[in-house]
N, CA, C and O atoms as CSV, one atom per row, in Angstrom:
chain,resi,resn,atom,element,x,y,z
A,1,UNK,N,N,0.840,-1.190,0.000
A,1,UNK,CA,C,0.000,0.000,0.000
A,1,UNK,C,C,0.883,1.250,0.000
A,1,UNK,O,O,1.889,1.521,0.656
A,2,UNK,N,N,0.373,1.765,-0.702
A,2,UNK,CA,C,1.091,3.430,-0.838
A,2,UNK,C,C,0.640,4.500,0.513
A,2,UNK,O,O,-0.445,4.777,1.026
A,3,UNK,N,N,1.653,4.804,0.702
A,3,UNK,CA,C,1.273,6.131,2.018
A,3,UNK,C,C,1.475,7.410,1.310
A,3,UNK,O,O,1.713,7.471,0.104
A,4,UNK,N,N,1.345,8.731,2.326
A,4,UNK,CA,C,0.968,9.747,1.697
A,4,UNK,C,C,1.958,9.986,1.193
A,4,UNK,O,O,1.726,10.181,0.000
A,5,UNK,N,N,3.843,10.179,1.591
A,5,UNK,CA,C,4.870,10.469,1.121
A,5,UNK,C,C,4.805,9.772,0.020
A,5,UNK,O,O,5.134,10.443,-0.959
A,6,UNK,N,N,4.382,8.213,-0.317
A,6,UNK,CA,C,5.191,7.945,-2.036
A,6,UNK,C,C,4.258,8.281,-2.822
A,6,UNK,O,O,4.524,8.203,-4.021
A,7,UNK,N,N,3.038,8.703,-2.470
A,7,UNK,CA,C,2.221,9.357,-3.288
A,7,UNK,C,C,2.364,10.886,-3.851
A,7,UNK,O,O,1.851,11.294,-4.894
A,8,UNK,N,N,3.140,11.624,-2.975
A,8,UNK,CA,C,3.418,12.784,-3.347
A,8,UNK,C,C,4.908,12.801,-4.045
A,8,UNK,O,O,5.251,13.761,-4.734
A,9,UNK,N,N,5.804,11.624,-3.811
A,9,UNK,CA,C,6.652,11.477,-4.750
A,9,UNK,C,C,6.706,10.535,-5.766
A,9,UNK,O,O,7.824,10.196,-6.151
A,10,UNK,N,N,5.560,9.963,-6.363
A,10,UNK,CA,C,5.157,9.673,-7.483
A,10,UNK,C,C,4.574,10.977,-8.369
A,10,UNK,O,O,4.785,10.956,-9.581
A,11,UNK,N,N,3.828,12.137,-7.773
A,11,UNK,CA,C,3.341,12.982,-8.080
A,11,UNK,C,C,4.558,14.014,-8.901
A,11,UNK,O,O,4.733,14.490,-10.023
A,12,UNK,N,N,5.128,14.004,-7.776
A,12,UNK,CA,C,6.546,14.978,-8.201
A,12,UNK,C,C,7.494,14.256,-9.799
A,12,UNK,O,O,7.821,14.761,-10.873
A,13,UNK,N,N,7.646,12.914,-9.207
A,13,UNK,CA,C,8.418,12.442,-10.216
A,13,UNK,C,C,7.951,12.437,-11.616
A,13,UNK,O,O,8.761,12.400,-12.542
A,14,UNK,N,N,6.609,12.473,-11.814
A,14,UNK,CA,C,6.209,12.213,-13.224
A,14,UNK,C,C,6.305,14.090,-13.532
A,14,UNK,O,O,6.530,14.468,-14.682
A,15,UNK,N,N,6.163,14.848,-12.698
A,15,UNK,CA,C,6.325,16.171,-13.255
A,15,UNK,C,C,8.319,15.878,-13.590
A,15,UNK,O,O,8.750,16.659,-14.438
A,16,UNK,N,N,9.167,15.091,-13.125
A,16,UNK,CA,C,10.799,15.403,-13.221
A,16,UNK,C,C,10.829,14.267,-15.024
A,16,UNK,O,O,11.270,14.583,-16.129
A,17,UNK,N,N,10.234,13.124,-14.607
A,17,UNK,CA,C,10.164,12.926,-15.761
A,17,UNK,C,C,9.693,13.080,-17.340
A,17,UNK,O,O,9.833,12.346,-18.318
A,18,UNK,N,N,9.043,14.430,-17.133
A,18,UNK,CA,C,8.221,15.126,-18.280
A,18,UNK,C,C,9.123,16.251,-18.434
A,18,UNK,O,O,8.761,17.031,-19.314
A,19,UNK,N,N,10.558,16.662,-17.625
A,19,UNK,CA,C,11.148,17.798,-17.927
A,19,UNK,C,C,10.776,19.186,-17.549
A,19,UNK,O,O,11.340,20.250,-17.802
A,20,UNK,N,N,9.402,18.852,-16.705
A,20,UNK,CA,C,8.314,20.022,-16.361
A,20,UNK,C,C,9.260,21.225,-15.579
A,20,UNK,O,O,10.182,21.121,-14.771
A,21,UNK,N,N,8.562,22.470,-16.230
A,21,UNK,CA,C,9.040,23.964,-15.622
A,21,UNK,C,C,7.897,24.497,-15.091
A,21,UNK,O,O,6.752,24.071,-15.236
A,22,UNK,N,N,8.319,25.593,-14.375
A,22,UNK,CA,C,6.929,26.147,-13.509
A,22,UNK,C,C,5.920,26.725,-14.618
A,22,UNK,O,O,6.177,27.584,-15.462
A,23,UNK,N,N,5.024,26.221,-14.463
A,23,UNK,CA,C,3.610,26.361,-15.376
A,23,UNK,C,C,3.472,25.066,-16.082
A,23,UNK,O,O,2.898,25.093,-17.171
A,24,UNK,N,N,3.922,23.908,-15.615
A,24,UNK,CA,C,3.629,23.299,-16.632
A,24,UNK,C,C,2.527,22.810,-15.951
A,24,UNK,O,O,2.444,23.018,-14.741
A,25,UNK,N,N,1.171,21.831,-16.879
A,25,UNK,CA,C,0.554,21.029,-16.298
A,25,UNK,C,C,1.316,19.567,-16.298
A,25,UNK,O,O,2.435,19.238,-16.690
A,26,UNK,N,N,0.162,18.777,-15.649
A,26,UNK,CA,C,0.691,17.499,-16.157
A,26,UNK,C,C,-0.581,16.899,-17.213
A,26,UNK,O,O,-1.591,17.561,-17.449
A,27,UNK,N,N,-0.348,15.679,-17.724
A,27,UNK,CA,C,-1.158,15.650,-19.542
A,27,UNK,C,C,-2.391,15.349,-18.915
A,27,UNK,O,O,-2.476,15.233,-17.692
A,28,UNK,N,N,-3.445,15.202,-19.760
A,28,UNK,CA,C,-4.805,15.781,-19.638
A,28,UNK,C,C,-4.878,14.482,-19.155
A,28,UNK,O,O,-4.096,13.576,-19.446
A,29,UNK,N,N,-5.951,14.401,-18.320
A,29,UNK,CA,C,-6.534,12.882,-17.628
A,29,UNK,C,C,-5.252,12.461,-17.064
A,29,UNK,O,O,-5.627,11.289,-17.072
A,30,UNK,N,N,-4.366,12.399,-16.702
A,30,UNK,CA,C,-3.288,11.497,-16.558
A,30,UNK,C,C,-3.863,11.033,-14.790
A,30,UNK,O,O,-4.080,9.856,-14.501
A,31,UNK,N,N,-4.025,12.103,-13.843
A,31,UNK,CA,C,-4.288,11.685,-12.382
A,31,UNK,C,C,-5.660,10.754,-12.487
A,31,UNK,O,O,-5.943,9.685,-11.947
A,32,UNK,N,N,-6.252,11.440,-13.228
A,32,UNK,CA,C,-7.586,10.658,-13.094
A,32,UNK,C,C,-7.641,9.096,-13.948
A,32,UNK,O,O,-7.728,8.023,-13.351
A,33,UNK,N,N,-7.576,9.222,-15.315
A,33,UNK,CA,C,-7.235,7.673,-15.432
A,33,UNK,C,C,-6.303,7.039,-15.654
A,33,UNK,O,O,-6.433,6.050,-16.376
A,34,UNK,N,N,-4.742,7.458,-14.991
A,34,UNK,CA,C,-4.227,6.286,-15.037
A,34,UNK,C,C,-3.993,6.067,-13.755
A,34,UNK,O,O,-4.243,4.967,-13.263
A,35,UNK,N,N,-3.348,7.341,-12.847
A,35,UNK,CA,C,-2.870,7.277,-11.479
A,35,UNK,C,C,-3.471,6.578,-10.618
A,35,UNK,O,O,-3.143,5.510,-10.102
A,36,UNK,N,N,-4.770,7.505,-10.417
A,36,UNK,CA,C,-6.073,7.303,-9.474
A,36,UNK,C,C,-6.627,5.811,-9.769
A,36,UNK,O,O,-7.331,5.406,-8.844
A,37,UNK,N,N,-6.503,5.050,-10.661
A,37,UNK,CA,C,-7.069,4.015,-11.231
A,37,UNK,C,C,-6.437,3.118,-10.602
A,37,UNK,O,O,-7.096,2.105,-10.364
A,38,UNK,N,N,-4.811,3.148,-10.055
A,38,UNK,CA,C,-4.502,1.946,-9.648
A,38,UNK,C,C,-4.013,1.977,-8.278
A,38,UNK,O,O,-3.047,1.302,-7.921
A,39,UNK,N,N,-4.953,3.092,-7.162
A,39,UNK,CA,C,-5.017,3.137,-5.926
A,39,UNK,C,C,-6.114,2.507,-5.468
A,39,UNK,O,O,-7.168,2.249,-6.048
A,40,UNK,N,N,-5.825,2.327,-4.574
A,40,UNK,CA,C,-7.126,1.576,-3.726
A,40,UNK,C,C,-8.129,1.945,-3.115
A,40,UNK,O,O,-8.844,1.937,-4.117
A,41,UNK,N,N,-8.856,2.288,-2.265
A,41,UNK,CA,C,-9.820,3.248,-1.446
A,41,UNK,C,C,-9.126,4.179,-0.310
A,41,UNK,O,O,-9.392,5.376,-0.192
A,42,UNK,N,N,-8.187,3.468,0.525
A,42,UNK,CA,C,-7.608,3.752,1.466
A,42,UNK,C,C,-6.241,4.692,0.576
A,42,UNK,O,O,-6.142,5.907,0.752
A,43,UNK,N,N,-5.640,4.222,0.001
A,43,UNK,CA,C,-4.987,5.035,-0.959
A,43,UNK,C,C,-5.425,6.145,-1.810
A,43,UNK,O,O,-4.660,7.082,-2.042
A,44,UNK,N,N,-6.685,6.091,-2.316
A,44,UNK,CA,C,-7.159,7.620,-3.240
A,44,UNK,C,C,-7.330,8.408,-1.694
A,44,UNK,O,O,-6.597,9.397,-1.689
A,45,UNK,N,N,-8.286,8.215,-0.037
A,45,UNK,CA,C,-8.029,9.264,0.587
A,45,UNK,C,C,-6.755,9.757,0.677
A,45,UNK,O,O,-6.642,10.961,0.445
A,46,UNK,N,N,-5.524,8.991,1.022
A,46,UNK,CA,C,-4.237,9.754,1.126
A,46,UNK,C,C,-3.984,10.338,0.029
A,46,UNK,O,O,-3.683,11.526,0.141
A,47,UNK,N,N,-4.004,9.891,-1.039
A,47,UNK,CA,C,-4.081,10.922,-2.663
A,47,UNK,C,C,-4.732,12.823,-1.987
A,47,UNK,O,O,-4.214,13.930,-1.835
A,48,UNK,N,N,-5.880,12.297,-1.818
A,48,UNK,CA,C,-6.329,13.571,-1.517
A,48,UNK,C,C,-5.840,14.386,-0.080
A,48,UNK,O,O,-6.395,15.460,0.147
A,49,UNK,N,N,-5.283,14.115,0.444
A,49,UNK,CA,C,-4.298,14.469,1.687
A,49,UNK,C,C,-3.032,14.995,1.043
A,49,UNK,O,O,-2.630,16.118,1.349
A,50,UNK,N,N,-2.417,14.285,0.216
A,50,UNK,CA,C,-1.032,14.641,-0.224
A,50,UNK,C,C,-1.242,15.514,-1.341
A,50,UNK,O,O,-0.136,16.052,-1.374
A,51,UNK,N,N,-1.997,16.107,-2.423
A,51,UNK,CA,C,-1.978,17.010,-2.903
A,51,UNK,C,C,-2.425,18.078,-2.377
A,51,UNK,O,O,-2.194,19.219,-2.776
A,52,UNK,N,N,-3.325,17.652,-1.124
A,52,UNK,CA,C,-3.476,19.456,-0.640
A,52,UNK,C,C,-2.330,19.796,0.572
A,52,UNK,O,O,-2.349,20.882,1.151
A,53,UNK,N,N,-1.273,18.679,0.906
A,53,UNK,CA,C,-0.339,19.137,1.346
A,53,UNK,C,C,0.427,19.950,0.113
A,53,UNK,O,O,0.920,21.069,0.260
A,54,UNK,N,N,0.439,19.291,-0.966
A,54,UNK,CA,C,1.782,19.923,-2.048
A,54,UNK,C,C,1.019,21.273,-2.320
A,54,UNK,O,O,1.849,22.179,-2.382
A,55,UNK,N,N,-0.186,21.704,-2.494
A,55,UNK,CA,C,-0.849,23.063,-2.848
A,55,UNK,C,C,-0.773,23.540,-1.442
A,55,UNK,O,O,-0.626,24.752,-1.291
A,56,UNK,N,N,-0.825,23.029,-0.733
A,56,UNK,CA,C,-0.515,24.695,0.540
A,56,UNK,C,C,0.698,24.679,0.901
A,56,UNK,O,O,0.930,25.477,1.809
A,57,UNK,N,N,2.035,23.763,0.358
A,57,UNK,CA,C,3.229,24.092,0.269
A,57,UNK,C,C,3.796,24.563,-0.773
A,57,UNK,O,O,5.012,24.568,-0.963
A,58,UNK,N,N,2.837,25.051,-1.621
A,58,UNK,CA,C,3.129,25.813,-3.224
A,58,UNK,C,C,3.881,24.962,-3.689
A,58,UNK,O,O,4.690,25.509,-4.439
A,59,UNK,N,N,3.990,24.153,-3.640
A,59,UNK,CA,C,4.872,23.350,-4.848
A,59,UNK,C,C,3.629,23.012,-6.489
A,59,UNK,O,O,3.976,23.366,-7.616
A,60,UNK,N,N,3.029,22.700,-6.365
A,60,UNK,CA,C,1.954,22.678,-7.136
A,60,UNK,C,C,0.046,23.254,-7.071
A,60,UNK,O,O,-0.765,23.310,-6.147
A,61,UNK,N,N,-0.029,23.577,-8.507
A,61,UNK,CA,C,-1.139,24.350,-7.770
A,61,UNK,C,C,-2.679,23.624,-8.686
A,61,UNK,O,O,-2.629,23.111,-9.804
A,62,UNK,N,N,-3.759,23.757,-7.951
A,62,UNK,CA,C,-4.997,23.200,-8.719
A,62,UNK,C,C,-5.032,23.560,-10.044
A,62,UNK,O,O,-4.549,24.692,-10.024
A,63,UNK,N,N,-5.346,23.259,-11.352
A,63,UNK,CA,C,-5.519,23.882,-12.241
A,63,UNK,C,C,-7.277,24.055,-12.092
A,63,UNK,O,O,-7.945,23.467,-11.241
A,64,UNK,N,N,-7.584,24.587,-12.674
A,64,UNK,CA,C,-9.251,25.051,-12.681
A,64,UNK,C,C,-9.634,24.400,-14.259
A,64,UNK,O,O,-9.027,24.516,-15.324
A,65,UNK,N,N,-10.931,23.657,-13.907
A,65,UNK,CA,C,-11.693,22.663,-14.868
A,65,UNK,C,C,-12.438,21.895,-14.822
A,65,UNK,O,O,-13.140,21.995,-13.816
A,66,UNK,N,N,-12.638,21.224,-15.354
A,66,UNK,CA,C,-13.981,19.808,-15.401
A,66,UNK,C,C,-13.414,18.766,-14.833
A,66,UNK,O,O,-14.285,17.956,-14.518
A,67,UNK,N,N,-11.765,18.215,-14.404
A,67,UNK,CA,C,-10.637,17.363,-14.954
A,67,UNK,C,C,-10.077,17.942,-13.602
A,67,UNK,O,O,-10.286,19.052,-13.112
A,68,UNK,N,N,-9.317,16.910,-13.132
A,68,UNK,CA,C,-8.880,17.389,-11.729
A,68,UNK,C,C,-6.759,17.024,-12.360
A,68,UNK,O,O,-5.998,16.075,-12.546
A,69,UNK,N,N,-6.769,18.670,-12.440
A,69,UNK,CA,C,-4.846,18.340,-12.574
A,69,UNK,C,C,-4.537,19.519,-11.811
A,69,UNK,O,O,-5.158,20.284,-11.072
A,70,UNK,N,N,-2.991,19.365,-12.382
A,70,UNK,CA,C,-2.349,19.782,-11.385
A,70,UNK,C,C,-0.707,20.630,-12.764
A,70,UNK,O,O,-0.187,20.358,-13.846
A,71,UNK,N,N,-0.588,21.845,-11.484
A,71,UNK,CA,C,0.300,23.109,-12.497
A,71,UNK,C,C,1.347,22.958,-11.413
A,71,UNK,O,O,0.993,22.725,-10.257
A,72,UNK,N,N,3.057,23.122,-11.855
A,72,UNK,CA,C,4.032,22.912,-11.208
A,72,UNK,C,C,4.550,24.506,-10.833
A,72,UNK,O,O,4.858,25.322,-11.702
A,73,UNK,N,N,4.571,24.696,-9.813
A,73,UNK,CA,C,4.935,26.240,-9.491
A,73,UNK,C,C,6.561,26.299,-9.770
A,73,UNK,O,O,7.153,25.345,-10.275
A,74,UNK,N,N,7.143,27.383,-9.429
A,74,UNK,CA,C,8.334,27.969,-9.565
A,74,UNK,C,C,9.003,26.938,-8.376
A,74,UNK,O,O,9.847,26.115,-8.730
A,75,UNK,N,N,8.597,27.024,-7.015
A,75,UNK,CA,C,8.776,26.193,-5.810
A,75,UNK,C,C,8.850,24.965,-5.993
A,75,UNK,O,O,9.572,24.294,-5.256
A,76,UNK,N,N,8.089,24.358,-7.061
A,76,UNK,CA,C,8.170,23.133,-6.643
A,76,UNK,C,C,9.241,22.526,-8.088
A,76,UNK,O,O,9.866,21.527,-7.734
A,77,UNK,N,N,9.476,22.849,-9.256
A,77,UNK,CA,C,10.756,23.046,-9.575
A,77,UNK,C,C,12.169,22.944,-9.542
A,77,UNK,O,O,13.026,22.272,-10.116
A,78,UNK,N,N,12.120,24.029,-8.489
A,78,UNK,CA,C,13.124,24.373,-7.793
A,78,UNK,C,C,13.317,22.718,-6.981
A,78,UNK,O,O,14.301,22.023,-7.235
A,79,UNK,N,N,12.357,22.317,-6.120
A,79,UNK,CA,C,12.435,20.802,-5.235
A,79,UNK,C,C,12.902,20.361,-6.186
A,79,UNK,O,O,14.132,20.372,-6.233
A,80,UNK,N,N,12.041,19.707,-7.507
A,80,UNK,CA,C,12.164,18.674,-7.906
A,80,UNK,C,C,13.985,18.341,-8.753
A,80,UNK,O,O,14.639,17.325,-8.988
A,81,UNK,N,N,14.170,19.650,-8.943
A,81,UNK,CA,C,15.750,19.631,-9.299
A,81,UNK,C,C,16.847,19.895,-8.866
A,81,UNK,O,O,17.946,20.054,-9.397
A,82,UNK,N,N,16.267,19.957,-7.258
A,82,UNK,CA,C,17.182,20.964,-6.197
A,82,UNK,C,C,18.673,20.167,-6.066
A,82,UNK,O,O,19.789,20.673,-5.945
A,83,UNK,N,N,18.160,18.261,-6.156
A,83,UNK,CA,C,18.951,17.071,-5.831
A,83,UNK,C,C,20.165,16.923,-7.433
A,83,UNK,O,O,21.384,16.849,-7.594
A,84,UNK,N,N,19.108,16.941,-8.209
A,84,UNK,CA,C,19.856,17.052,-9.508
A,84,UNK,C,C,20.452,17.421,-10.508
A,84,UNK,O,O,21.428,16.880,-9.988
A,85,UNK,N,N,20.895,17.869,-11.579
A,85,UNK,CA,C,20.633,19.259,-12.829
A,85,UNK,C,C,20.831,18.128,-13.860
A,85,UNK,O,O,21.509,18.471,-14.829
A,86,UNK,N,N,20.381,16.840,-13.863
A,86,UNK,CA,C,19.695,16.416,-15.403
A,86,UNK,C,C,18.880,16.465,-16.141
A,86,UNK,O,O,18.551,15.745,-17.084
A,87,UNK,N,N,18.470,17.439,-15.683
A,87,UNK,CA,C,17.293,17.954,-16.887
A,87,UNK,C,C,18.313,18.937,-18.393
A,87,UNK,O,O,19.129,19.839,-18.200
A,88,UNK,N,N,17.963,18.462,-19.538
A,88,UNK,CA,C,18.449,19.055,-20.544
A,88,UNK,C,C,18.158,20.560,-20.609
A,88,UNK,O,O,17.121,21.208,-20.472
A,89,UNK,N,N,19.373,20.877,-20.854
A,89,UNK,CA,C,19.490,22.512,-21.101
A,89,UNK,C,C,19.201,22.987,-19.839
A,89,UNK,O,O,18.677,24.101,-19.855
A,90,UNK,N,N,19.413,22.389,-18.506
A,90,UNK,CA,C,19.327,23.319,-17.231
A,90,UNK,C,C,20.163,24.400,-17.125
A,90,UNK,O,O,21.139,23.901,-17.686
A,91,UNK,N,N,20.527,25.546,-16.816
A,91,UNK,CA,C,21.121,26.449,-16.499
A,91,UNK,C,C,22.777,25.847,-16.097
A,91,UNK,O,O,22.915,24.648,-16.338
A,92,UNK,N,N,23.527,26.282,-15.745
A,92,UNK,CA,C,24.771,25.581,-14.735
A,92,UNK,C,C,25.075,24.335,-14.701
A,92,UNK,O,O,24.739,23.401,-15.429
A,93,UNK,N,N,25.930,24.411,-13.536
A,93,UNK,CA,C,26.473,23.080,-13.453
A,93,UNK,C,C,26.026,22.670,-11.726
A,93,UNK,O,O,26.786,21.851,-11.208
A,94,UNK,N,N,25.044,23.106,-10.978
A,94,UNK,CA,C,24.945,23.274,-9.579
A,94,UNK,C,C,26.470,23.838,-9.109
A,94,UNK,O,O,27.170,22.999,-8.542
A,95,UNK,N,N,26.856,24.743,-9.234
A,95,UNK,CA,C,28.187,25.439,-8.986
A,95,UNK,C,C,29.542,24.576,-8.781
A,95,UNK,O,O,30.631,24.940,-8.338
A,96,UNK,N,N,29.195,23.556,-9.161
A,96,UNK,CA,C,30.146,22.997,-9.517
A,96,UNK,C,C,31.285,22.878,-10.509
A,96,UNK,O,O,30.717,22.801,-11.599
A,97,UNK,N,N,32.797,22.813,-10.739
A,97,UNK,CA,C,33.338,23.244,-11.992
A,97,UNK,C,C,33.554,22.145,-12.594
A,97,UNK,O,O,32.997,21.318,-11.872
A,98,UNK,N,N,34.164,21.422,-13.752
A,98,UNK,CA,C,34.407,20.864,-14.219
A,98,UNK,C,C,36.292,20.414,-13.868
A,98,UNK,O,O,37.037,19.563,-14.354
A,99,UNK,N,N,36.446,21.294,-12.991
A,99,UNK,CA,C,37.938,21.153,-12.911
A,99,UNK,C,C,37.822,20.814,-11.434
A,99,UNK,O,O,37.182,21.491,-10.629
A,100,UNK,N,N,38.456,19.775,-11.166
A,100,UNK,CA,C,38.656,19.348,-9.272
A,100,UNK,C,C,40.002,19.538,-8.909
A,100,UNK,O,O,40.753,19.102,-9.783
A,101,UNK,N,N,40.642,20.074,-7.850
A,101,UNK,CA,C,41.585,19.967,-7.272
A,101,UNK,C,C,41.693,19.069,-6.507
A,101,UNK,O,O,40.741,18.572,-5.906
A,102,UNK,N,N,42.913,18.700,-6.399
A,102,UNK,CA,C,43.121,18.240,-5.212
A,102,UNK,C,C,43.928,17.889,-4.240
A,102,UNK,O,O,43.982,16.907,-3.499
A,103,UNK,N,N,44.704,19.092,-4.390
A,103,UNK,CA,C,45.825,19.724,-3.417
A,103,UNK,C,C,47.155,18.929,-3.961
A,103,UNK,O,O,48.082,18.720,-3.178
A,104,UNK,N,N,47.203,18.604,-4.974
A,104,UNK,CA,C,48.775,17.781,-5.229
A,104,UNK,C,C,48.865,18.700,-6.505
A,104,UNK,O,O,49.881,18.187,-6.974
A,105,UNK,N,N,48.695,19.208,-6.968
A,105,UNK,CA,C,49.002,20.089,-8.829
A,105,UNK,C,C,49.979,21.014,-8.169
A,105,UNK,O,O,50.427,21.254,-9.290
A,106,UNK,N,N,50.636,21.667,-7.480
A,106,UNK,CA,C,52.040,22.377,-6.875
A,106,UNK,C,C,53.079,21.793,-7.689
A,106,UNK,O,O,54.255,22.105,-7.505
């Protein structure tokens, strides 16, 4: 059974694996028939627990519609790539250089 944390990082991850930037959605129906489809009862309530944790921690926000999705804020972004920078064409290198020292080049 899924608890509320791997539900909100299943949530996150399919926004890291779509390359998503702040504004993106995620694809039309996707929570509703594929996600939601293969939770259980006790699992869709924590579903609904863990996205209104991620919307009142701004990481993602309701989109407005017929269709229940979900828009990736600037905040939550920032999370989902905070660990990584493999996303193509990210900015930098996480300040990291390409050159390492290491105290023997004297």
């Amino acid at each position: 059974m899924k608890d509320k944390k791997t539900i909100k990082r299943d949530l996150l991850d399919k926004f890291r694996t779509l390359n998503a930037e702040n504004e993106d959605i995620l694809p039309p129906h996707w929570l509703e028939l594929i996600y939601l489809k293969k939770l259980n009862s006790e699992e869709k309530k924590l579903f609904k627990k863990a996205i209104q944790e991620l919307i009142s921690m701004e990481i993602v926000q309701n989109v407005e519609g017929p269709n229940l999705n979900l828009r990736l804020t600037q905040k939550g972004e920032n999370l989902i790539y905070s660990s990584e920078n493999q996303k193509s064409g990210r900015e930098g290198g996480g300040g990291k250089s390409m050159f390492q020292f290491t105290g023997t080049e004297a």
